[in-house]
Structure formats: C-alpha cells, structure tokens
C-alpha positions in Angstrom: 0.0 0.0 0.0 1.7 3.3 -1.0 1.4 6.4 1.4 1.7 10.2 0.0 3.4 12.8 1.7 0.9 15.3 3.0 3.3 18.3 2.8 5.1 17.5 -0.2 2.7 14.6 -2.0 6.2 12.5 -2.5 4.7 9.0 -2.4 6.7 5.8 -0.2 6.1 2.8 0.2 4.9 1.7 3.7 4.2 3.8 6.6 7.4 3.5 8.2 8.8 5.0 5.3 6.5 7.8 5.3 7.2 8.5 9.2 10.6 8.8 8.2 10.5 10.7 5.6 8.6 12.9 7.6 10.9 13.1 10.6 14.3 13.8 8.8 12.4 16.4 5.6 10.0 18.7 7.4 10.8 18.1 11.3 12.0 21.6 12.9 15.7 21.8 13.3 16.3 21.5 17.4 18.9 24.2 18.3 20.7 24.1 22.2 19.5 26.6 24.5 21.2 29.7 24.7 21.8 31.7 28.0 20.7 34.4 29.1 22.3 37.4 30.5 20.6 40.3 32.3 22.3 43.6 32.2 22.8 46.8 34.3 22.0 49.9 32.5 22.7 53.5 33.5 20.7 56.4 33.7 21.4 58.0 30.5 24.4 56.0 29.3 24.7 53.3 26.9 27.3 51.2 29.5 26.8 48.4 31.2 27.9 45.4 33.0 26.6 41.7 32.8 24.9 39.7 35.8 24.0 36.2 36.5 20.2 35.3 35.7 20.4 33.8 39.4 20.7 37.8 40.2 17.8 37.5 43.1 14.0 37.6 44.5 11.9 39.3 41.4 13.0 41.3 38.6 16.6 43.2 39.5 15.1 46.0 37.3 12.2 46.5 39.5 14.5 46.5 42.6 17.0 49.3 40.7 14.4 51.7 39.9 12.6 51.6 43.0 16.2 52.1 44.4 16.9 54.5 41.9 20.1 54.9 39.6 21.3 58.6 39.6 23.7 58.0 41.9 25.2 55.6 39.7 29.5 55.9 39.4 29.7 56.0 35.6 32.1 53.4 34.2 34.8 55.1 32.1 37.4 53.2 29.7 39.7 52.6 32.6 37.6 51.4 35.4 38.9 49.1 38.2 37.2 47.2 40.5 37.5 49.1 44.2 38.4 45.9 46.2 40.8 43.8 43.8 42.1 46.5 41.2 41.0 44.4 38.3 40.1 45.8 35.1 36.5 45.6 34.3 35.2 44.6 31.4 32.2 42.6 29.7 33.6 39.5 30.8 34.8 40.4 34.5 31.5 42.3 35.1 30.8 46.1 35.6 28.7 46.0 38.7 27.9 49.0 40.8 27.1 48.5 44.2 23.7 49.6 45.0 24.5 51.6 48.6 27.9 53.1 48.0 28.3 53.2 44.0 31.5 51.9 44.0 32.3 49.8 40.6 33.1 46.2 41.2 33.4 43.4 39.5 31.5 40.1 39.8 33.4 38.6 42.4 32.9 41.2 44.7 29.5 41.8 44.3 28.1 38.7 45.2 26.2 39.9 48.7 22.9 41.1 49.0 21.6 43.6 51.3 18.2 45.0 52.1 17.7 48.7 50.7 15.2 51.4 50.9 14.9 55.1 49.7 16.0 57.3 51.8 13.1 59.3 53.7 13.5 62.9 55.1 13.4 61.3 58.6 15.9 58.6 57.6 18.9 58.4 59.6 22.2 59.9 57.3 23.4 57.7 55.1 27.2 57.8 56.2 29.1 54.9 57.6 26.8 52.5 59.5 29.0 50.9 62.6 28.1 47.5 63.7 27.3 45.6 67.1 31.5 44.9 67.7 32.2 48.5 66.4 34.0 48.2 63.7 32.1 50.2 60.4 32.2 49.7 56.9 33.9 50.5 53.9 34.3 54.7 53.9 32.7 55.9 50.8 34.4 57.3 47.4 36.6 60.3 48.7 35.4 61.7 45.4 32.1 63.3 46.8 29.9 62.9 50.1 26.7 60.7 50.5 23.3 61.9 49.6 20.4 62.3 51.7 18.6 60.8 48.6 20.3 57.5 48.2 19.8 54.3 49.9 19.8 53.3 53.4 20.0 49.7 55.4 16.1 48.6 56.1 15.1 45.4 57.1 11.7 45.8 55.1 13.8 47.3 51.8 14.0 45.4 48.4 16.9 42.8 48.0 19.8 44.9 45.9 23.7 43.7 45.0 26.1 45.3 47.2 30.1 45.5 47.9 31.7 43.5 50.4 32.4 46.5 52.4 28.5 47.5 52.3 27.3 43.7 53.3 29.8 43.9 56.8 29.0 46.7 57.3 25.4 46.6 57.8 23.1 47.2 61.3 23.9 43.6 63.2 26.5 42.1 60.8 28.8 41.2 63.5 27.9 40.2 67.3 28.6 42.5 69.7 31.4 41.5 72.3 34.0 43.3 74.4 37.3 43.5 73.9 40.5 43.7 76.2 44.2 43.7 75.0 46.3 42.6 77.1 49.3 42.2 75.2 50.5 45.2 76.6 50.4 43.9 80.5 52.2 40.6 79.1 54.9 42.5 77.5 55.2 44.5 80.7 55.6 41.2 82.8 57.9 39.9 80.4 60.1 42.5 80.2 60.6 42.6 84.0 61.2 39.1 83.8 64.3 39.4 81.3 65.8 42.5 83.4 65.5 40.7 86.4 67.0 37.4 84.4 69.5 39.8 82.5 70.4 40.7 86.3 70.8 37.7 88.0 73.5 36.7 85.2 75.0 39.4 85.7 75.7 38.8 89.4 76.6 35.5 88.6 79.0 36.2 86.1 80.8 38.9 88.7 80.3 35.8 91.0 82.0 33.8 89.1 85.5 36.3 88.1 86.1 37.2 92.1 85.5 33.0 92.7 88.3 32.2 90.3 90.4 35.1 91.5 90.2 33.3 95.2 90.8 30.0 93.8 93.8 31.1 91.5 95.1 33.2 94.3 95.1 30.2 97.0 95.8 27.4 95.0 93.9 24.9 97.2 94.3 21.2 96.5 92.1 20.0 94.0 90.1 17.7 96.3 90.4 20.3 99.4 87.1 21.7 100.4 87.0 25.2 100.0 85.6 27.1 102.6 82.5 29.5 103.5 82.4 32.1 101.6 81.4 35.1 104.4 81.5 38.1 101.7 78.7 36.3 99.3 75.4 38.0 100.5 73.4 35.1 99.8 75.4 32.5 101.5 72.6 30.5 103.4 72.9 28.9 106.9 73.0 24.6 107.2 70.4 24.8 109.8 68.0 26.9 108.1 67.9 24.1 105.1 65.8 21.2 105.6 65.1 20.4 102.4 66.8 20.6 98.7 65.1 23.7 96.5 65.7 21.2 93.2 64.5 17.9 93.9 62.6 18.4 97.6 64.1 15.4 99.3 64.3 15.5 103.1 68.3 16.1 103.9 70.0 13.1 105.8 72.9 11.1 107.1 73.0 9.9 103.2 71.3 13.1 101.7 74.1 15.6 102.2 74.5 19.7 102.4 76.2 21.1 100.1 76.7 25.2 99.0 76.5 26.1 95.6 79.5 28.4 95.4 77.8 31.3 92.8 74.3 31.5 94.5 75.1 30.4 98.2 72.0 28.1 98.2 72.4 24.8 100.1 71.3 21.8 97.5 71.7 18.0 97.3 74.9 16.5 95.2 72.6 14.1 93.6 68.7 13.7 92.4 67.1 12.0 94.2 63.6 11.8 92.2 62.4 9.0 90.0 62.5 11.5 87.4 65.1 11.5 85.0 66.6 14.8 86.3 70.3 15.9 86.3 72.0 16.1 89.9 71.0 19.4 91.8 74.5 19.9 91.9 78.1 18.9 91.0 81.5 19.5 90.9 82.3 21.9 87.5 86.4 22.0 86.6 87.1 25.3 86.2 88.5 25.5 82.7 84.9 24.2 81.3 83.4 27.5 82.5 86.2 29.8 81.6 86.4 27.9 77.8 82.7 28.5 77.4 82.9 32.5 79.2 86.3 33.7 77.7 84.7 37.1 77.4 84.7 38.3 81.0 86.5 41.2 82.8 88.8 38.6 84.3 92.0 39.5 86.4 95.2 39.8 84.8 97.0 36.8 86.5 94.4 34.6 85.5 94.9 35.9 81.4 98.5 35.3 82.3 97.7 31.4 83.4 95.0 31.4 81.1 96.1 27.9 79.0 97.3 26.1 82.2 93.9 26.9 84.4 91.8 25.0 80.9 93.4 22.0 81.8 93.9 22.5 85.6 91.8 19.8 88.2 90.9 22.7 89.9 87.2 22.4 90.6 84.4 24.0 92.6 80.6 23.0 93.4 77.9 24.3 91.4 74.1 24.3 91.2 72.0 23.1 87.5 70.2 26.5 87.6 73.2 28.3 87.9 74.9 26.2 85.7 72.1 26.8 83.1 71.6 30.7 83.7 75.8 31.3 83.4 76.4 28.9 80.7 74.9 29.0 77.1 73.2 26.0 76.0 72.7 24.1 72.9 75.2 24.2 70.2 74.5 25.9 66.7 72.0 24.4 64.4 74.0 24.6 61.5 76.1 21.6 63.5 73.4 19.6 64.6 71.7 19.9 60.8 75.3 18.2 59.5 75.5 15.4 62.0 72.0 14.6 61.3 72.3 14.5 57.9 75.4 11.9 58.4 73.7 9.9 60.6 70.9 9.6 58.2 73.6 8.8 55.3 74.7 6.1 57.7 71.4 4.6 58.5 70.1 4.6 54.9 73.6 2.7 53.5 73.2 0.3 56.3 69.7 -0.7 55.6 70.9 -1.1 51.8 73.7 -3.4 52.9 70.9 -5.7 55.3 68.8 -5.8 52.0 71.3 -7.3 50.0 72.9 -9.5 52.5 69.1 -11.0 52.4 68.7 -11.2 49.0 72.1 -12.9 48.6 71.6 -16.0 51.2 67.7 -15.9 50.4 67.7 -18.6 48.6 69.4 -22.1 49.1 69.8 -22.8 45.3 70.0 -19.2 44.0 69.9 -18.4 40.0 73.8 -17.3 38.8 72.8 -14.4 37.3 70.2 -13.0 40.0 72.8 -14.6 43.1 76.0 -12.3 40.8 73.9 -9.5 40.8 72.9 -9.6 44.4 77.0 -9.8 45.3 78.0 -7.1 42.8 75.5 -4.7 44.6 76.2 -5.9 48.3 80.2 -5.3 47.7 79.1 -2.1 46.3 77.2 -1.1 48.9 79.3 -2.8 51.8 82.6 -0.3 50.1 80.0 3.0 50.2 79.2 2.3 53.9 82.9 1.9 54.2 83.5 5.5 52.7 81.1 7.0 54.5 82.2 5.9 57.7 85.5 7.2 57.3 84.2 10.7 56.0 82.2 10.8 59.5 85.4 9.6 61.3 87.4 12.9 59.8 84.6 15.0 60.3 83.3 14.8 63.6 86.5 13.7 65.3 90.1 14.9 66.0 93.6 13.4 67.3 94.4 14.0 70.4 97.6 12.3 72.2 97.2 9.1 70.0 93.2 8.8 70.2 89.9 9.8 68.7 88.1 12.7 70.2 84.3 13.7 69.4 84.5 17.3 67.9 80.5 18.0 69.0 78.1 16.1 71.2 80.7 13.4 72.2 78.3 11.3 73.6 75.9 10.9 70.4 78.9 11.0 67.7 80.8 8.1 69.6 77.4 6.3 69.7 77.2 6.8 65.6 80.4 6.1 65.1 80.7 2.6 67.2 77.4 1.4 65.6 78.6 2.4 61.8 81.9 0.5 62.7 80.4 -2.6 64.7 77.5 -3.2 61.6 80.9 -2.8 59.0 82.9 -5.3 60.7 79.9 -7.7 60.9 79.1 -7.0 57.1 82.5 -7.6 56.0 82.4 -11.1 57.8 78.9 -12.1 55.9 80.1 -10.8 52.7 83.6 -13.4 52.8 80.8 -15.9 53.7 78.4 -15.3 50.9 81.3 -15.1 48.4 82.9 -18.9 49.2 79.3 -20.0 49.4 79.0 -18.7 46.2 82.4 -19.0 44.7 81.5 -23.7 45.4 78.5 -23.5 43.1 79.7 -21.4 40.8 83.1 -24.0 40.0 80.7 -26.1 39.9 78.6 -24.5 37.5 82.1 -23.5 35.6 83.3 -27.3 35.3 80.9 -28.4 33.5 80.6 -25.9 30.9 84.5 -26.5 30.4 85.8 -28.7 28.4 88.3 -31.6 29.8 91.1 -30.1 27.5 90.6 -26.9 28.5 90.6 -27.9 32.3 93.6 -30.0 31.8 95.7 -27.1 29.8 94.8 -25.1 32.7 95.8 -27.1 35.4 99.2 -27.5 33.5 99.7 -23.6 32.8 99.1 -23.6 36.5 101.5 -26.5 38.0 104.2 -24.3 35.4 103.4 -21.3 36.5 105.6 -19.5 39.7 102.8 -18.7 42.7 101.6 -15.4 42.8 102.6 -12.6 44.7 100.9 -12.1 48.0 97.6 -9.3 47.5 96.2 -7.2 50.1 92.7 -7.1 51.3 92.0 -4.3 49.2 93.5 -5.6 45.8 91.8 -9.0 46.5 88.3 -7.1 47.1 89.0 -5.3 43.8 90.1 -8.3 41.5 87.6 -10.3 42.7 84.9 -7.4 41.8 86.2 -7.7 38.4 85.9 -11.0 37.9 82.2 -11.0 38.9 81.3 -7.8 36.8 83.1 -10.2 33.9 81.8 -13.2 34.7 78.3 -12.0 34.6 79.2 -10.0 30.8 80.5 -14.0 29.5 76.7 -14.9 30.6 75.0 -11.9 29.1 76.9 -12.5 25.8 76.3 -16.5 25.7 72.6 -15.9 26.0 73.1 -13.3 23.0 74.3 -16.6 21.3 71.7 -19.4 22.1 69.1 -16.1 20.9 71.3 -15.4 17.5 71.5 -19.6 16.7 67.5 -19.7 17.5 66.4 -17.0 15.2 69.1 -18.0 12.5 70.7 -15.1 12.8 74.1 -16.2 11.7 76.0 -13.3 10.7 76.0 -11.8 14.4 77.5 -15.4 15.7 81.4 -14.4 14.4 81.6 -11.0 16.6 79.7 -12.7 19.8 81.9 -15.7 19.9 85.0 -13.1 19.3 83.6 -11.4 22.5 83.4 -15.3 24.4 86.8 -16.0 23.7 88.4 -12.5 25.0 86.1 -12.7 27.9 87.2 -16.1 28.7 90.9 -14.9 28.6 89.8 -11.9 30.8 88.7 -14.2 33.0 91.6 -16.4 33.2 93.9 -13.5 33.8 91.9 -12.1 36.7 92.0 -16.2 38.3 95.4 -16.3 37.6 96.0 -12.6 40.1 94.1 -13.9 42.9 95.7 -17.4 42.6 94.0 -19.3 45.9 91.1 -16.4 46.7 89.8 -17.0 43.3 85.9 -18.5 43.1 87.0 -21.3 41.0 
C-alpha cells in the first residue's frame, strides 16, 4: 500500500517510510539553548555590566528603579574594580554596588543587602557601625553621601552590594567586648628578662672574684673550699631542711652542700624518680672559663689562662646556675650536619641488610640473579665503608694518639661505634656469601669446560711460579672484576643461544670473538688472585 506525503505529496512505500520521511524532511531543526544574560544599565548611558540570571528575588530591574540609579558611578574606559584592582570589562562584570556606588566586578558583588529610599526622617546615610564596632567600607573620597540615596532597612528590596557595604550593615557582627592585654604581658615579660639579665650578671661577677680566690690560693684539687662570708646570699646549714631542686628531706646519706655562685644549700645528687640531672656537682674550672672567655677577668688569670683549661681545679655548682651562666645548645647549622650523616649512615646500612638477604635468600640461588645480588652488596658494603670514614674525619680529632668527638661526644661516639660494629659484621657475611657462592659457581664452571681446556689449565698452572701475595683491598678489587666479567661472559652467551634460534648467523662471528676475549679476561683475573679466586 503506498502512502503520499501530505506536505510535499512524494509517495513511499509503507508507513514506516513515510514517518521517516517525515521526521528527517519537514521536522524543525532543534537548536541548544542559549543563555541568558541580564544587564545593568545607567541612567542615561549606553554602559553596562553583565549579571548572572540567578541575580535574586523578582526582577533586579524593578529593585534598581525603585532604588533609583542617579547616583550611579559612571564606568569610564579605565575602570577598576575598588576591592581587587582588576580591570573591568564585559567579561569580568561592571557592577555598581547599589549603597555606596563603588564599581566592582562580579566577584565582589556577590552579597545582597536590604535597601530602601532614603526618607526625610531617615537616619544619614554615612558609615553605618556595627554591634562589635567596627564600620564599613568609607565611601568614594570623590564626593559625600546623599540624603537621597539608599539606606539599610530590614523591610527594603533585595539589591547587589560590595563587600564592604554587606559587613557593614546594622547587626553584621555580634557585639562582644574586647581587652588587649598584650601590653600587661609585654610589661611582665620585660621585668622578667631584666631581672634574668640581672641575675646573670651577678653570677657572672660571682663567678670572676670565685676564680680570682681560687687562683690566688691554689687549694688542692680535692680540698674543700671554705665559706664564703662576703657572698650576700650565703645561706645557713640549719635553716635548710630540704633541697630547692629535687625536695628530698636532707639526711645522714642526703648531704648539704653550697653552691659556690648563688650560696644556696642543694643536694649533690637527684634523688627523684625522674630522670633529672643532679641538683649539683663538681664543675672543673676550665669548662666554664672555655665557654665565658669574654669576661672582665683579672690579669693573672689571662696570664695562666692555657694552664687553668686543663687545671683539676674544681668547685661545686648548682643546675640553675649552671644553666643561667652557661649558654646551651650548640649551633643548628652543627646539629643539621650530624644529622644528615647519621641519616647517610642509616640509609647505607639498611641497603647493605637488603642485599645481604637477597644474597643467602635462597638455598639454590639463579647465577645471574645470586651475581647480581653480590655485585650490589660489595658495592654497597665499600660505600658504607667511605662513608664511615668521612664521618670519622669529620666529627673527630687526634688528640695524644686517640679519637676525640669534635660536638656532642656522647651521640657521635654512639654513631660512630654502631657504623663500625654493623661494618665489621658485614664484612664477615660478605667473605661468607662469596665462598658460598664462589663452590656452586666451580661447579657451574666445570661443566661448561671442556676436559682439554681444564687439563691445559691445570698445567699452565703447575708451570706457573705462585703469585705474589695481594692485600685485602686488591683481593676485594680483583675479585669485583671477575664477577662484573663473569656475569658480561653470561650476558653475551645468552646473545648466542638467541642469534642460533632465530638464525641469525652473521652476528654469531663477533659474539663468539667477544666469548673467547672474555674467557681470557677471566683467566687472567683467576690467575691474580691465585688461591682467593671463586674457581
């Protein structure tokens, strides 16, 4: 049954055809939506500035002219937004805030604010302050608000304002009350680092007239040195029950003793479960004059200066006094390089306990991985060797035949005896793993040899004179050799057996050239080490 077009009497065949004809000749082309912009106009300028349709509640055009648009900044080729400095244009948005006619773009007019006329008996339209007293944005120096624009109501129209204009409104912020007191804590801690500055400085005059007396007299360096009657805070044995530091009851085994700087009587040990220092010790002399070499000190002791660093002489001292007369902690620049060693230390020795894993992992390792794993321990194993000895020049000096710590003596010896116990105990495990290897690697060797070969060999060798004794080092190095060669003989024969199975003779002549000088390579380095070779 044949169908005719209606709209253009074509005739088809079946229905079908007709609906399609239909659909794809006279349907209505379907084009995307298009969006919408809404604009601000001015009051008798062509300018304007786009908006988002989302602008707000009801027409925005409504809203403006009920607000009213004469007082309108007009954009000019050169406008700026007043918050970010950007140039406006089409694209940025040329937006005038409704309250303060500022131009802003349409970032910074985002907010929305409740505005009114203003009335005869509205209040003036200036800056409006806020419940914490802070007001808003000061309007455009260029002229002064008008009684006629708009004003904050709460029963206003919604209109597009500046940030400055949306804090700024009636109740923006809560209202709270505010006290600085920075200026009492700066107070308080400025009497604090007089009075600190000031106890130092009694401490440090203290400390001159003490090592004038004890320069002067010459005691014995065990001899107790007596009361001082002159120091003004000398305190009595039978006023102190108890130690100041660590509160413990004094005692036949708890015993008095005077801090010579502050007078105090304090404990010689700490006698807390916490991990304190001792409330008080004996100090040698030449620490504190090495660590104070700037003092108004007397001229016989300048004169004796070198002899009184490495004098016994010694006195007792308090921990706070100690801590108040003596700076601290060294540089950071110091601590910075020793951690960094000790880091380089740490990260070579977990490299090292990798490979000395990876290399007795296995019972029956493959050659090629088990070489592979050697080559990189040895490697590694020489590194932490290197490093080690860097750190040893670094952080210590000679002094009368022995090693002392430059910095922090207690944590550099502690670095230094681990890096050299873990190298020692690595150098044992590598000899290990290399005659563990060095048996199944002849044995892998003698039967790829031929008996000829073997027998030539053992002649050359019987001829040949025995080598000259090697050191440690040379045999470490040969034997390094051998192994990088040995594993380039096993690269190349695999190069072989793929060449013969792909047929590719012409590359067999060169790789069997590369066999042969490989296999004399080998023999020479053998040859070297004599009895510390593998096979």
């Amino acid at each position: 049954m044949e169908s005719r077009c209606p709209i253009c009497e074509q005739e088809c065949g079946s229905l079908s055809e007709l609906n399609s004809h239909i659909d794809t000749a006279h349907a209505t082309p379907k084009t995307p939506p298009k969006r919408t912009m809404k604009v601000d106009l001015h009051e008798n300028s062509a300018s304007f500035g786009l908006r988002p349709d989302s602008d707000g509640a009801g027409d925005g055009d409504t809203a403006d002219d009920r607000l009213g648009r004469a007082h309108w900044k007009p954009p000019n080729k050169g406008a700026r937004c007043a918050q970010c400095a950007r140039a406006l244009s089409v694209k940025s948005g040329i937006v005038n805030c409704r309250r303060c006619d500022d131009l802003f773009c349409n970032e910074h007019s985002r907010r929305r604010v409740r505005l009114a006329r203003a009335t005869n008996g509205s209040p003036t339209n200036g800056t409006t302050t806020n419940g914490s007293g802070r007001g808003g944005r000061s309007p455009s120096p260029r002229k002064s608000f008008s009684s006629s624009w708009p004003v904050y109501d709460s029963r206003g129209v919604w209109a597009r304002c500046c940030e400055a204009c949306f804090q700024g409104r009636p109740g923006a912020a809560p209202q709270a009350f505010v006290r600085d007191v920075s200026g009492d804590f700066l107070a308080r801690r400025r009497a604090a680092a007089e009075t600190r500055a000031l106890e130092k400085s009694a401490l440090q005059r203290r400390f001159i007239k003490l090592v004038d007396t004890l320069t002067d007299k010459k005691p014995p360096p065990h001899h107790a040195l007596p009361d001082l009657p002159d120091l003004p805070d000398w305190q009595a044995d039978a006023s102190a029950s108890h130690c100041p530091l660590c509160h413990v009851r004094f005692s036949l085994f708890v015993r008095r003793h005077h801090c010579r700087l502050c007078g105090r009587v304090v404990s010689g040990a700490a006698y807390t479960r916490e991990p304190a220092p001792a409330c008080s010790l004996e100090v040698p002399v030449g620490v504190f004059l090495e660590r104070l070499p700037a003092l108004n000190y007397a001229p016989h002791v300048r004169t004796q200066w070198q002899a009184l660093q490495s004098s016994p002489l010694a006195f007792r001292c308090c921990r706070v006094c100690k801590d108040l007369l003596v700076p601290k902690a060294p540089p950071a620049d110091q601590d910075e390089a020793l951690a960094a060693a000790c880091d380089e230390l740490v990260a070579l020795k977990r490299s090292v306990e990798r490979d000395l894993a990876a290399s007795e992992g296995s019972a029956k390792p493959d050659f090629p991985a088990a070489l592979g794993a050697r080559t990189r321990l040895v490697r590694h194993v020489k590194d932490l060797e290197l490093a080690t000895a860097k750190f040893r020049s670094r952080f210590f000096r000679a002094e009368n035949g022995r090693l002392v710590a430059t910095q922090s003596p207690v944590v550099v010896n502690n670095i230094y005896r681990m890096a050299v116990a873990f190298l020692q105990e690595a150098l044992v495990q590598l000899k290990a793993t290399e005659e563990s290897g060095s048996g199944r690697e002849s044995g892998s060797k003698s039967g790829s040899k031929s008996g000829s070969k073997s027998g030539s060999k053992s002649g050359s060798k019987s001829e040949s004179s025995d080598p000259p004794r090697l050191t440690l080092r040379q045999i470490r190095e040969l034997r390094e050799a051998l192994m990088v060669t040995s594993e380039q003989r096993f690269l190349v024969q695999k190069q072989v057996e793929e060449a013969t199975r792909q047929r590719h003779f012409d590359e067999l002549a060169p790789l069997a050239e590369s066999i042969r000088d490989l296999d004399a390579r080998i023999e020479q380095l053998e040859t070297e080490l004599g009895e510390h070779a593998f096979a």
